[in-house]
N, C-alpha and C positions, 0 to 999 in steps of 0.2 A: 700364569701358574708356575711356570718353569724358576722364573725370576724369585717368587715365593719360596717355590723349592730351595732354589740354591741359597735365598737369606736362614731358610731354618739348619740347614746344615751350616752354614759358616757359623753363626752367631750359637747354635745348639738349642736355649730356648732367647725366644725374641719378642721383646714386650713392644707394643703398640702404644702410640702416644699422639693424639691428631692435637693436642692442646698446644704443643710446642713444636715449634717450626727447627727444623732440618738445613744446616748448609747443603747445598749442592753436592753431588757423592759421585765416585766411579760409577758403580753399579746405574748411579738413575741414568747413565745414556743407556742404559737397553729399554728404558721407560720413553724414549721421550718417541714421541712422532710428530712428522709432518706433513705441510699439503703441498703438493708437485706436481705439473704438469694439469693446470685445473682447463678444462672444454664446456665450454658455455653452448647450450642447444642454439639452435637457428630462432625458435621462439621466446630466449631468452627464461624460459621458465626452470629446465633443469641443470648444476652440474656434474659431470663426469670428473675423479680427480685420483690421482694415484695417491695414497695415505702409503706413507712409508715411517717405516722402523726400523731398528737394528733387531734380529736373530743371536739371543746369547748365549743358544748352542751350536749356531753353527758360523757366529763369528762372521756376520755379513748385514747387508742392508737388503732390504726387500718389500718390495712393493706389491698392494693388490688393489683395484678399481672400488672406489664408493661412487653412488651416489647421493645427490642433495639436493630439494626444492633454491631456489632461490630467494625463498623466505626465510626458509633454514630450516622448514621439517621433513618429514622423510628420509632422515638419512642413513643410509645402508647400506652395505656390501653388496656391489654389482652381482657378484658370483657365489656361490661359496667355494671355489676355487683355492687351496693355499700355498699358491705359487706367484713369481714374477709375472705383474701383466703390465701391460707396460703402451704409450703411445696410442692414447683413446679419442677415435677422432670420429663424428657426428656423422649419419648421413645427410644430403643435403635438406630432405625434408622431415628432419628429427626425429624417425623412428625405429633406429639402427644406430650400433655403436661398431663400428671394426675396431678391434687391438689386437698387440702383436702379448705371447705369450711362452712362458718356457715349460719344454716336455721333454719327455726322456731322451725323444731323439733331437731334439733343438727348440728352436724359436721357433715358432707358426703365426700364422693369421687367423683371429678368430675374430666371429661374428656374433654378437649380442642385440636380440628381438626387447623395445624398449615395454611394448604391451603386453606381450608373455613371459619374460624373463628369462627365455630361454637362449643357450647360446650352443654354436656350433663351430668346429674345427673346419676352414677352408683350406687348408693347403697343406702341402707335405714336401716343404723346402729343403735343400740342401744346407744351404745355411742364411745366417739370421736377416730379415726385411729391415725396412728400414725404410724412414720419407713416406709413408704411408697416407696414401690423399685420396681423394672418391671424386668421381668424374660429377660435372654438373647434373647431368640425368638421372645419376646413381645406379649405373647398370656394371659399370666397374670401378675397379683399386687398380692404381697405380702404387708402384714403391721400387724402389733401388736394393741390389743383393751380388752381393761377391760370384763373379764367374771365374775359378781356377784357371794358370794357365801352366804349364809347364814349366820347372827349371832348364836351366844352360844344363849340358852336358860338354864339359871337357873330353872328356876320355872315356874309355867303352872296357871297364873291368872282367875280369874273367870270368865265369862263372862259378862262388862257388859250392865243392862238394856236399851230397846231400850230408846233412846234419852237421856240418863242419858249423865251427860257433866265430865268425871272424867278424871286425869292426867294424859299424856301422858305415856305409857310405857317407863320402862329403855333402856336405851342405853348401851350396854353388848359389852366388847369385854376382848379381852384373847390374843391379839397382843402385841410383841412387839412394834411395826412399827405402831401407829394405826392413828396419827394425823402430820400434814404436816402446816409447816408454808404459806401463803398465799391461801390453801386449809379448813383448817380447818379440821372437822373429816373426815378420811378415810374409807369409805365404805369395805365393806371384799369383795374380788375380787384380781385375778390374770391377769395381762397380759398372752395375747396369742397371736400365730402368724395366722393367717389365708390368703388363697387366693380366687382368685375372679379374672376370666374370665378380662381381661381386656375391651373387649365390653361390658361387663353386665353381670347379671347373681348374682347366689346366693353365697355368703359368706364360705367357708369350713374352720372351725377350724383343724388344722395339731397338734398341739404341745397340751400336758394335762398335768393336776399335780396340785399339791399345788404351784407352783414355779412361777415365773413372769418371762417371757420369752419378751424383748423388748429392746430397743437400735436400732442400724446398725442393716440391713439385707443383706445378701450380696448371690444372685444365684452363682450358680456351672455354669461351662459355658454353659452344655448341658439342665438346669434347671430342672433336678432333685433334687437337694437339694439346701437347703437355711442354710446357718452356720448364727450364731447367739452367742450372749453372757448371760449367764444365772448363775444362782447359783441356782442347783439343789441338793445341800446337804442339809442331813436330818436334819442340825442343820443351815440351813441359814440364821434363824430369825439373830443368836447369830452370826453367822459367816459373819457377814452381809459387810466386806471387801472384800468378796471374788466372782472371777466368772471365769468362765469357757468358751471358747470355742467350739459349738458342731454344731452339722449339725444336719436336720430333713431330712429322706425323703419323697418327699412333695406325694406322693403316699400312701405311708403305715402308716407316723407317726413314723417310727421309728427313737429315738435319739440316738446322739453315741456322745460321748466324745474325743477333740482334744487334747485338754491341761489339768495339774491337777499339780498346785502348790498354793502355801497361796500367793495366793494378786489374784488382780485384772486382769485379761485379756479379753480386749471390744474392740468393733469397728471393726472386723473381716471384711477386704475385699479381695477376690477372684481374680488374675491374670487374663489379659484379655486372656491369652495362656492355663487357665487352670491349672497350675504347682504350684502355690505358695500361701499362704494365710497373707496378713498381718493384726497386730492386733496391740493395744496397750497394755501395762501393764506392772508389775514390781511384784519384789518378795518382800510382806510385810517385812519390816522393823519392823513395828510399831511403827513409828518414826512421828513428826508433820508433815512432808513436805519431797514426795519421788519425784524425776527426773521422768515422766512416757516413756518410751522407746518403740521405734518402731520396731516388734520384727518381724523374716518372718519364718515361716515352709512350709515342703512342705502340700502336699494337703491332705496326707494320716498322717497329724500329726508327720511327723517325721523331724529331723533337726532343731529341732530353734533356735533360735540366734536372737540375738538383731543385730540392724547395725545402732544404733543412740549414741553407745556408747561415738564416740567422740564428741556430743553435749549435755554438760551439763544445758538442757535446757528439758521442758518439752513439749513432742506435741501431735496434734492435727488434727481433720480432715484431714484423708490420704486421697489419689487418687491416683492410680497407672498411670505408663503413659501408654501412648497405646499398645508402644512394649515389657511391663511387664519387660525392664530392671530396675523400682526403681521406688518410689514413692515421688511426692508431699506432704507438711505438714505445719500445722500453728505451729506458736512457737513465743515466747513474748522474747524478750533480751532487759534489762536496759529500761523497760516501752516503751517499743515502739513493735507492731505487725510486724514479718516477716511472709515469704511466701520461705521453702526452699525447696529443692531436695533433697534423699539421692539414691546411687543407691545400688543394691544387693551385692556390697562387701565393703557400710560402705562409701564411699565419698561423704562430707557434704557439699552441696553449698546454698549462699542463692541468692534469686530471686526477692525478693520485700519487699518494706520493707511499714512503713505505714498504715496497715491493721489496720482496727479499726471503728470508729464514730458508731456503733450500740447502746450502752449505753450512753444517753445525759446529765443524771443528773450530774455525776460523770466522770472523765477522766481513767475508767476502761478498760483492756482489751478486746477486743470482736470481731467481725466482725470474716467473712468466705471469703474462694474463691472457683472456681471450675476449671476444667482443660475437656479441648478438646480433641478429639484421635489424632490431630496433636499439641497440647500441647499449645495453648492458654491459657492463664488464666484470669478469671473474677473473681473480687475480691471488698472489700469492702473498701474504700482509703478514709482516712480523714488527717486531721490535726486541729490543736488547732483553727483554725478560720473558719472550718465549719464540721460540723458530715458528716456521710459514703455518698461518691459517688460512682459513679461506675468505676475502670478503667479496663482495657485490656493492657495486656504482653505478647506479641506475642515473638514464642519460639525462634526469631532470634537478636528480640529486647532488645536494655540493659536498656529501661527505658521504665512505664509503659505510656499509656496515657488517660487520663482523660475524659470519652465521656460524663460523665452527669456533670451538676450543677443546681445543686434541690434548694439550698438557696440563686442562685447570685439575685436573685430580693428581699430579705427580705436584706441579708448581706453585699450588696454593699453600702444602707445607713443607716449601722450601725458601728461604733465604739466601737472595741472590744477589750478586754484588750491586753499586748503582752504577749506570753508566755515564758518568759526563763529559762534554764536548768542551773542550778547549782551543781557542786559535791565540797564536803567538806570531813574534816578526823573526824572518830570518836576518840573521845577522852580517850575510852574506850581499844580499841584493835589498834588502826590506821587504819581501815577499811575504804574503798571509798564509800562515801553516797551520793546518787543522790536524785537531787529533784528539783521543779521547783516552780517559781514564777511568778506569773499571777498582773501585773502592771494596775493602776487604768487607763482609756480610757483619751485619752491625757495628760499622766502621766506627770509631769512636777517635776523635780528634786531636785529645789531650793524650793522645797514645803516637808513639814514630813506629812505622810499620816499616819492611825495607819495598823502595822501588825498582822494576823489572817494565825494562823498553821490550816488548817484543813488535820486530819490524816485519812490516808483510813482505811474500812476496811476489813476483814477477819479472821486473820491477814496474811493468807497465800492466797497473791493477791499482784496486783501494779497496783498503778499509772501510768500516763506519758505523751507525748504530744500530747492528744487527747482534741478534743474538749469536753467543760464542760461547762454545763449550769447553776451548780452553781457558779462554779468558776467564770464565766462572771458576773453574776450577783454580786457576793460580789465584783468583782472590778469597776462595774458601779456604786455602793453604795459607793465608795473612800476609798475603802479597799485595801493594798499589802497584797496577798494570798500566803502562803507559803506552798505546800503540797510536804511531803520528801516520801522516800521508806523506812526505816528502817528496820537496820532489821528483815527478818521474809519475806519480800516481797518475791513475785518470780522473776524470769526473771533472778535474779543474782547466780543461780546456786541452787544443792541442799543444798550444806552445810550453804549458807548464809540461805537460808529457814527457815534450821533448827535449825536454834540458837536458838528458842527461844522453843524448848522438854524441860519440865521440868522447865520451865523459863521463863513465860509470865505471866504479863508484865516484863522484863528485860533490857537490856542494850539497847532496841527498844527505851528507852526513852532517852536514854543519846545520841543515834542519833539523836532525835528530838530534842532536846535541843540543840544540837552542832549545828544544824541546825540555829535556831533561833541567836544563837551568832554568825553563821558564819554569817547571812542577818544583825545583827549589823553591824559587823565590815565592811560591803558591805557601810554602809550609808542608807539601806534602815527600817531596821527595828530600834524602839526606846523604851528605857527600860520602859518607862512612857506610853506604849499604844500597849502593845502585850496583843491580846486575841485569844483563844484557842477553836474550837471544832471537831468534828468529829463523827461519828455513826459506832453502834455494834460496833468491835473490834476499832474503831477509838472513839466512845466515851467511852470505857475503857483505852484509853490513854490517854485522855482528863482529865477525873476525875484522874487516877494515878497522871497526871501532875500536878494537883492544890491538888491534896493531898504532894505533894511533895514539891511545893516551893509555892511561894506567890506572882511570878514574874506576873502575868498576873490578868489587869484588871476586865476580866470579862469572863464567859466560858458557853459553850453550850452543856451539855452533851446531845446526843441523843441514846436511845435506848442502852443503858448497860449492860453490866453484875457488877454488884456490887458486889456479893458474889457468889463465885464459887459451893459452899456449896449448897445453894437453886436454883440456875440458874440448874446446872445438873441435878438436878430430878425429876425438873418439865418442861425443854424443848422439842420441839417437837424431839429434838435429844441428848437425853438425855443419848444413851445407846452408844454414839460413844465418849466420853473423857477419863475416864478409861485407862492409860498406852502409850496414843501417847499424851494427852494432859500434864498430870500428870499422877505420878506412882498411881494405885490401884483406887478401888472406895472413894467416900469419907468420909465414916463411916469408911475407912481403914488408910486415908491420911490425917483426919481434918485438922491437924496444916499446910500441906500441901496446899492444897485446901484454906487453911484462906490466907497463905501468902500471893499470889495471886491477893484476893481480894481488889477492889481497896477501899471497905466498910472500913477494915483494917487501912484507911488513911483517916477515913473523919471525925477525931476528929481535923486532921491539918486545914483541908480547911476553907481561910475565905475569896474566891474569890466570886464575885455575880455571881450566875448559876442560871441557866435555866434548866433545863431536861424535857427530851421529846422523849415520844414514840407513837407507835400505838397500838390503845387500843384492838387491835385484831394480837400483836405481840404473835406469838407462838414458834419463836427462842430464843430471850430475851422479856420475860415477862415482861408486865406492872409493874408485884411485884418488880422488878428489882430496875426499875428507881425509884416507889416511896421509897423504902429504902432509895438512894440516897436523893430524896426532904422531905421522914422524919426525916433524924437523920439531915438537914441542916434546916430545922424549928425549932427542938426540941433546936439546937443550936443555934438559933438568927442567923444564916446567909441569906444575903438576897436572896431570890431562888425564884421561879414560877415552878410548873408543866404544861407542854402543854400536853394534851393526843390529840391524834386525831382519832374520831371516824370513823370506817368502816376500818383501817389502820392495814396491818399485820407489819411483819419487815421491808418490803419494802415500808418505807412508802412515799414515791415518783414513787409507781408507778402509780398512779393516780397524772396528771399535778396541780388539784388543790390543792392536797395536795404539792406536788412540791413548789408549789409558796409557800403554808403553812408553809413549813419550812425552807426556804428561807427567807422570810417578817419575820417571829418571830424571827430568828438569826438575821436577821441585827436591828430589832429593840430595840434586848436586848443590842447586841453590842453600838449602836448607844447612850445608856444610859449614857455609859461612856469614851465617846472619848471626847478628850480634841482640838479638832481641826474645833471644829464646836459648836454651840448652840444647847443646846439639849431642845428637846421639852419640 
């Protein structure tokens, strides 16, 4: 209704038309919704799923609980609640839903009766739960929550007089780890794991230390102990790759250690037989981009083994099956989300492919599923013309089926670009590059449109064919949008990952480029009307690219790293490049660290740019971008700065900024296309 509202005041009177289909619009992202975080019951009969939207008065995204038959009827709003609910997890014997939820005074733990519908407030936390798990028996909740610790105190100020108005005291820390991009400063505090009576009742902290204890929580099956993933060495500011494995017992507090190598071992889950523990992780490399492997020990720490070896592919959210022969898992191949099995001696199958539509801005990976004790799965399914629904893969079935459709009344009369998949040779190594192209809404052939590379980024991430809202929008603006994987991406093993140790920006570009000439040689792209951009690691290809040639008319860096040199020592993650990014620090590796830089190349550039960040980015700093827009002022090139305020790195996670950087690329773009009148 609000959305209504605001069409009849913008437009004054607004005629209705369902005969003729609609390009894709600003306004429809406060229309669109999806499905996130779906919980499949233990009888495989109901789902639990967060349905989220964007808020286009209050400029945000937000979630509330449905649920759904697994047939596909019944489906309804858990609550009438119209607030964040959030992390809906089963009890064990399906007649209980615990979630975590937002109220005036914070997040809480609430409880929802599946027979009567009624729900109750457990707890009255200080601040927000989190890992939220139900003991085997169902008599408690387990979940992890910030316990404050004190700052440093330097010095000891005077006291002063009453009503006197003087400047706030310092803000003191002695962290490594001390500030967080979209967070801003980090308060000093540790996670901890606590339980709590699943009827009510008071709060028990279980786990202590200097250490942050949080992730997966996974009961033993008799629910005496809770295993977990932590990094409780004495040097884990600096060791800050590494965790462990351990169990508490929930009685006494005592911790005990399962595993103890250099990397990472997280996500620990527990056999429903009791026998076996699986986790994820890998043995540091120290490398850009490592395979993460699905590893199983027994219960008492001994035996492990990897059994995902022959899937050179990284995964994600396990679930064991009911009869603890093998486990469920997410995993991304050539930009697209699977759903596969592996069992306990190592055979890899896959089960569902599709998984995705949770991230809308971009066509990134994302989405979950979950699995029933008779092997159901609920899972999050999109494709490039609509974000995540819900479907169900029942374990006898070879094809999922589809029981919601959240966007068929916004997306039935709209007109959306087509998506298609391309793969080209790099010209570098002969390597296979994928990438796809997003066609203007009734594209028409015997017409030259102009082409626009927009590069993802990370740089260790992918693309693929999911749906993307800006991608729609730049081809409802009569744009061909060409987004590749180069490499560096994931999905296409570790070694392709890794290309680019020691080596970024590197031959990522001459696949993007190859790119571009292979969409020439297609008839689609035209040497007089390719432009360029991308954000974080995609607007450091951006800028490389127009540092390097002179082929594109116009370019959009967003959010950069320009100089490798100042980026590292002032980011919020500052202390993680050092030897996987480049060899040594950079007071160690200057000439290093400069090569690098795409600053290094911007006495070339004489393409008209844009650059634009969030003026409260603490990944890639503001300082970043304007380097880039001073040294192209100091040189007469024509440029603009956009900063956008209240904006961290993500600066689309607010929809109105969204459309912000959307509407400012197409209109810088739009400057100099030769295929229309420009304002």
């Amino acid at each position: 209704m609000r959305r209504l509202l605001l069409l009849f005041l913008a437009a004054g009177a607004l005629q209705f038309s369902t005969a003729q289909k609609q390009n894709f619009s600003y306004l429809d992202i406060f229309d669109l919704q999806y499905v996130s975080d779906p919980q499949i019951s233990p009888n495989g009969e109901w789902v639990v799923y967060r349905r989220m939207d964007y808020d286009i008065m209050k400029d945000r995204s937000a979630g509330n609980l449905w649920l759904v038959k697994t047939d596909g009827s019944q489906h309804q709003k858990m609550t009438s609640r119209e607030v964040n609910e959030n992390s809906p997890v089963w009890s064990p014997s399906g007649d209980r839903i615990v979630f975590s939820s937002s109220t005036d005074e914070g997040s809480e733990i609430f409880m929802y009766w599946v027979a009567s519908g009624k729900i109750a407030k457990l707890t009255q936390l200080p601040f927000s739960p989190s890992s939220l798990t139900w003991s085997p028996n169902g008599k408690n909740l387990a979940f992890s929550m910030n316990v404050p610790k004190a700052p440093p105190v330097i010095a000891k100020a005077p006291k002063k007089p009453k009503g006197a108005k003087w400047a706030e005291t310092p803000r003191i820390t002695d962290r490594v780890y001390h500030e967080a991009d979209g967070r801003g400063y980090i308060k000093p505090g540790f996670n901890h794991i606590f339980t709590i009576p699943s009827e009510g009742g008071a709060p028990r902290q279980i786990t202590s230390g200097d250490w942050h204890h949080r992730g997966t929580l996974s009961w033993s099956t008799d629910s005496s102990k809770i295993y977990f993933s932590a990094n409780r060495n004495e040097d884990w500011e600096y060791d800050f790759r590494n965790s462990e494995i351990y169990y508490v017992e929930v009685q006494n507090g005592k911790i005990s250690a399962l595993t103890d190598r250099n990397g990472p071992d997280y996500s620990p889950q527990i056999s429903p037989n009791g026998r076996y523990i699986a986790y994820i992780g890998i043995e540091d490399k120290r490398e850009a981009y490592q395979v993460r492997k699905l590893h199983i020990m027994n219960v008492d720490g001994s035996n492990k083994r990897s059994i995902t070896d022959a899937l050179d592919r990284t995964v994600s959210n396990i679930h064991w099956d009911g009869k603890s022969n093998g486990l469920y898992f997410d995993y991304d191949d050539k930009g697209n989300g699977k759903i596969g099995y592996v069992s306990l001696s190592g055979e890899i199958s896959k089960l569902a492919d599709n998984r995705g539509g949770t991230i809308l801005g971009r066509p990134y990976g994302s989405g979950s599923h979950s699995v029933s004790k008779n092997g159901a799965i609920a899972y999050t399914y999109s494709r490039p013309d609509y974000p995540s629904d819900l479907a169900i893969l029942n374990l006898k079935a070879k094809t999922p089926k589809k029981i919601t459709a959240l966007n068929k009344a916004l997306l039935d009369y709209r007109t959306l670009g087509k998506v298609e998949e391309v793969w080209y040779k790099s010209s570098f190594d002969g390597r296979d590059i994928q990438g796809w192209v997003v066609y203007p809404p009734n594209y028409d052939a015997t017409k030259k449109y102009p082409f626009m590379v927009e590069n993802h980024g990370g740089p260790i991430a992918n693309y693929g064919d999911r749906f993307s809202i800006e991608m729609q929008l730049y081809a409802s603006a009569g744009y061909i949008v060409f987004y590749p994987n180069a490499r560096g991406s994931t999905s296409y093993g570790e070694e392709f990952g890794n290309l680019l140790l020691n080596n970024y920006p590197g031959q990522d570009y001459d696949d993007t480029m190859d790119g571009v000439d292979y969409c020439i040689k297609m008839g689609i792209a035209h040497e007089d009307q390719l432009f360029v951009t991308g954000g974080s690691a995609g607007g450091i290809m951006s800028a490389w690219m127009i540092g390097k040639n002179k082929r594109f008319e116009a370019a959009v860096v967003a959010k950069p790293v320009m100089n490798w040199i100042s980026k590292t020592l002032v980011a919020d993650n500052y202390f993680g490049y050092a030897n996987s990014r480049y060899p040594g620090q950079p007071w160690e590796n200057f000439e290093g660290y400069w090569k690098f830089s795409p600053l290094s190349l911007v006495g070339n550039i004489e393409t008209p740019t844009m650059v634009m960040v969030g003026m409260n980015d603490l990944r890639t700093p503001p300082s970043e971008a304007k380097q880039l827009y001073h040294a192209l002022k100091l040189r007469k090139i024509e440029t603009v700065l956009v900063e956008i305020p209240g904006a961290s790195h993500g600066i689309a996670n607010k929809p109105s900024n969204l459309i912000t950087k959307i509407a400012h690329t197409v209109a810088w773009f739009d400057k100099y296309r030769t295929d229309k009148e420009n304002d």
